[in-house]
C-alpha positions in Angstrom: 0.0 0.0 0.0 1.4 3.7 -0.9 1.9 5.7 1.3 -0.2 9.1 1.0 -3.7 10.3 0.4 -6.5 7.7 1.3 -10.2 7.5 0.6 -11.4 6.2 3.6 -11.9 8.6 6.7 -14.5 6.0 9.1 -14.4 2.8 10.3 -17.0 0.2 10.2 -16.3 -1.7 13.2 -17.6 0.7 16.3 -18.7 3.8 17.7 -20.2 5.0 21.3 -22.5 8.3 23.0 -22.3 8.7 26.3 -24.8 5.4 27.3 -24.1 3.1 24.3 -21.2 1.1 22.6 -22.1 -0.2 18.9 -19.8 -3.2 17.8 -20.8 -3.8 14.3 -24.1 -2.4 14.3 -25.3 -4.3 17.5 -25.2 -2.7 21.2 -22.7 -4.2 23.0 -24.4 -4.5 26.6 -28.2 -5.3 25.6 -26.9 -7.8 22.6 -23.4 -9.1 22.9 -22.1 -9.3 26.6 -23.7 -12.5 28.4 -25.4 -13.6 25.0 -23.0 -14.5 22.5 -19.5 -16.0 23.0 -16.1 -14.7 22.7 -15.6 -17.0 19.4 -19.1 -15.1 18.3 -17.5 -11.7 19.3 -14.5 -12.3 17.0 -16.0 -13.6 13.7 -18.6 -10.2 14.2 -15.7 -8.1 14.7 -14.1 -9.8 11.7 -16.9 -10.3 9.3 -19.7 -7.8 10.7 -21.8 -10.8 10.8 -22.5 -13.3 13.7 -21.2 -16.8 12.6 -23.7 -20.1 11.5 -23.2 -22.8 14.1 -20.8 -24.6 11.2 -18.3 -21.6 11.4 -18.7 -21.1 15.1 -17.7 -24.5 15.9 -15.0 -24.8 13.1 -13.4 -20.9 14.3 -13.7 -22.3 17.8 -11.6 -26.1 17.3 -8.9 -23.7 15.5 -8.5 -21.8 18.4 -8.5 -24.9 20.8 -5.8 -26.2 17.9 -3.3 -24.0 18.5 -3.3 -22.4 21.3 -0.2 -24.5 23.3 2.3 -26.7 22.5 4.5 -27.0 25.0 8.2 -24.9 25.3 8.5 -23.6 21.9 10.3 -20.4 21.2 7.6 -17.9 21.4 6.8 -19.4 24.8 10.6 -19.6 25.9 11.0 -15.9 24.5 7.9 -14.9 26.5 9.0 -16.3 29.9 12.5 -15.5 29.9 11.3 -12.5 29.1 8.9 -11.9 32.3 11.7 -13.4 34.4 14.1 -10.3 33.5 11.1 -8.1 33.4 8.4 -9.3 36.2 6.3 -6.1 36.0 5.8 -6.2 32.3 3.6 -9.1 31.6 2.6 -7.4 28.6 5.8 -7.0 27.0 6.6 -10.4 27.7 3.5 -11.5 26.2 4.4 -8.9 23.2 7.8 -10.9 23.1 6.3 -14.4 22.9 4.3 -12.7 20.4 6.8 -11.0 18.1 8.5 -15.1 17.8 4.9 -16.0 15.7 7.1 -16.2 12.2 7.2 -18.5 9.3 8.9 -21.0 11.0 6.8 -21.8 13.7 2.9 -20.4 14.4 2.9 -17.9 11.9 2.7 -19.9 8.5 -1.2 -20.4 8.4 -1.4 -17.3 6.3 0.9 -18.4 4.1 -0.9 -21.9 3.6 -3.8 -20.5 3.4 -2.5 -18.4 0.2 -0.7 -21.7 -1.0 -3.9 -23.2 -0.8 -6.0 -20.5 -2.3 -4.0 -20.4 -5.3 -4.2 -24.0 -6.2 -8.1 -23.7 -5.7 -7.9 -20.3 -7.9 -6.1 -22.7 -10.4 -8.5 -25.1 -10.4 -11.6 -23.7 -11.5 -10.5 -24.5 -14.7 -8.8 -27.8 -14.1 -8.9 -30.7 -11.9 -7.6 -30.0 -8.1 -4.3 -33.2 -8.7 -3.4 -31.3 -11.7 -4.0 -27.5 -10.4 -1.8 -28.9 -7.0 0.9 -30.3 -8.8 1.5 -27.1 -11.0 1.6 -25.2 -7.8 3.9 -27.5 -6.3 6.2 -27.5 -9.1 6.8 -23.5 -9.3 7.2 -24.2 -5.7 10.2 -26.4 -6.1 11.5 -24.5 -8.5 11.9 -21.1 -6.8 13.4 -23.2 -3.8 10.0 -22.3 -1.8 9.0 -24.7 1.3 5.7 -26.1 0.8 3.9 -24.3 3.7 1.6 -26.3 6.2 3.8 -29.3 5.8 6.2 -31.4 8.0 6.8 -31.0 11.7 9.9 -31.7 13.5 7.6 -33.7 15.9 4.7 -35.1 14.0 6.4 -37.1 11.6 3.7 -39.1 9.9 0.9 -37.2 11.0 -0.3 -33.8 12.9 -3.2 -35.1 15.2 -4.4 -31.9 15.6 -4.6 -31.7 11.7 -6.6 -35.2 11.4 -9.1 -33.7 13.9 -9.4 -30.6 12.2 -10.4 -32.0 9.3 -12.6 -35.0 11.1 -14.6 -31.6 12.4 -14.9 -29.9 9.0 -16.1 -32.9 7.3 -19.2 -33.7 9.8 -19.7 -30.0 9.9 -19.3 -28.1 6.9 -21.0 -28.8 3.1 -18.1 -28.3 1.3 -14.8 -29.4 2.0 -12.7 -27.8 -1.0 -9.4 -26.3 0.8 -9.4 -29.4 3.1 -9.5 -31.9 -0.5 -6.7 -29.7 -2.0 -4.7 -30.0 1.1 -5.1 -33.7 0.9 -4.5 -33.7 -2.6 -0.9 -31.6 -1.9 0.2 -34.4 0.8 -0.7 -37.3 -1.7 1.8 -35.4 -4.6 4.7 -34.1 -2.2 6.3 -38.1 -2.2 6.7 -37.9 -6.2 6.9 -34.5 -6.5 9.6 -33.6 -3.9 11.0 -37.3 -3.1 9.8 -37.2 0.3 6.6 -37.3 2.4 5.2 -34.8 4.2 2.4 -34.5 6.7 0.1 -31.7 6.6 0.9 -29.9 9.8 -1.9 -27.9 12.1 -0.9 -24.5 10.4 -1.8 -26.1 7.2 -4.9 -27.8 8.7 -6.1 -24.3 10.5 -6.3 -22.2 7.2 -8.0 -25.5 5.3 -10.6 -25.6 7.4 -11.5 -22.2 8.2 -11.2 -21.1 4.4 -14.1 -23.7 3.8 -16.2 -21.9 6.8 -16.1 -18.7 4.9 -13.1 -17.0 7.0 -11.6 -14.0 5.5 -8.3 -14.9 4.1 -6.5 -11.7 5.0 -7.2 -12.9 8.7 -5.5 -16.1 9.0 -2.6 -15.0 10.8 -4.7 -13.7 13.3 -6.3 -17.4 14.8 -2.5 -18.8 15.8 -1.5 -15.1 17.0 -5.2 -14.5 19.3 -4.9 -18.2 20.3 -1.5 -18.3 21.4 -1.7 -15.2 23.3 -4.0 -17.2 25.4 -1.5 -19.7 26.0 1.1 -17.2 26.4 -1.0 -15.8 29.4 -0.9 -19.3 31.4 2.8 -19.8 31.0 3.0 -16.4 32.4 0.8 -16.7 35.2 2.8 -20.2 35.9 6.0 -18.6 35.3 5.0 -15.9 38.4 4.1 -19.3 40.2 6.7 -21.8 39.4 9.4 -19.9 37.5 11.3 -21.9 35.3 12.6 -18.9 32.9 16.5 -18.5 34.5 16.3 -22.6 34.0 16.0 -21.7 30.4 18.3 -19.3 30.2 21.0 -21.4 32.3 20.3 -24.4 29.8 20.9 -22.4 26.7 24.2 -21.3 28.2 25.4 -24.7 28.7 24.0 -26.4 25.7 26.1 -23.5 23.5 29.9 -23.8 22.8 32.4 -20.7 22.4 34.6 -21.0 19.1 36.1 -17.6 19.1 39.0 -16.3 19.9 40.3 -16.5 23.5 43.1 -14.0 25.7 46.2 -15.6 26.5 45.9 -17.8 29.8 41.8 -17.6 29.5 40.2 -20.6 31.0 36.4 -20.8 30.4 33.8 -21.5 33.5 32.2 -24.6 33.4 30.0 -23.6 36.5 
């Protein structure tokens, strides 16, 4: 976007007076609080529209999908982080937030655009054929495939396999979930090697097929992991394990550089 003169000068998403607060057209206390749930709350603020019961319950098992996973990164960054910083739970929150990247939590938006293009690509062709075109330019330009392979879940993502056991007794039309199935049954030939579809390539599937804006995705792992962020906060104030951490990452790292005359290295 260029920077400069814009068109727009409102926002649709919400406005008050001294005694009310509209949230996409409805009053927030006499229609929202106590009467529609926080999963509700999110696809209005996204869409402007309350969700069906099928995208309810297919935003909601996202959300439950990926919202922890144990030590990762983001969760060791946000810990350390409260353990230098105690009185900032909100930056450390921010710094387990700023480690949602392409590597880890932060590729469902790109899957989702892998997968859109492939189902862009195949409204005039079959999905195996559309896929494996994809997959190809993929290859080519040296691109990962995104939403496949774990360093954990080797054969499978169970989180993946329920996502898509949810969308297929709840949704009509599963089009994002076939081509993601379609993309796992090409990688062997295509790239040599299999490669299970991994929960950020499950997340977008699904929720693509329940209507979900596209430009959005990143924002499930992000809004769901803050949540998990929270409780490894609120245990790190309880049982703080975030100078373990640190003291592991010192020992488990070498030094190769150069060294003073007479220097001998601690081992404590």
């Amino acid at each position: 976007m260029k920077i400069g003169s814009q068109a727009h000068r409102s926002t649709a998403i919400s406005t008050s007076n001294e005694s009310v607060i509209v949230v996409r057209g409805h009053n927030l206390t006499d229609e929202l609080i106590g009467r529609i749930s926080f999963t509700d709350h999110f696809w209005l603020l996204l869409t402007g529209d309350l969700p069906s019961a099928a995208q309810r319950t297919i935003l909601d098992a996202t959300l439950v999908a990926i919202a922890e996973h144990g030590l990762v990164p983001s969760v060791q960054a946000s810990r350390m982080t409260l353990a230098a910083s105690p009185e900032a739970l909100q930056g450390a929150v921010a710094a387990g937030i700023l480690g949602c990247g392409s590597v880890v939590l932060g590729s469902s938006e790109t899957a989702g655009r892998f997968l859109a293009e492939i189902a862009q690509r195949a409204a005039g062709s079959d999905i195996e054929s559309a896929a494996a075109a994809v997959i190809r330019e993929y290859k080519a330009a040296r691109r990962a495939i995104p939403g496949y392979g774990h360093p954990l879940h080797k054969d499978y993502d169970p989180r993946a396999l329920r996502l898509f056991e949810i969308a297929a007794a709840t949704l009509e039309h599963t089009r994002h979930v076939d081509i993601a199935r379609a993309v796992a049954r090409l990688l062997p030939e295509l790239l040599g090697k299999p490669l299970a579809i991994n929960v950020s390539g499950a997340i977008p599937a699904v929720l693509l097929d329940a209507g979900y804006p596209i430009g959005a995705l990143k924002g499930v792992p992000l809004l769901a992991r803050t949540a998990g962020l929270i409780a490894h906060l609120l245990e790190e104030q309880l049982r703080p394990i975030g100078f373990v951490m640190s003291h592991a990452a010192a020992a488990a790292i070498g030094y190769d550089g150069e060294r003073p005359e007479g220097f001998e290295e601690s081992h404590d």
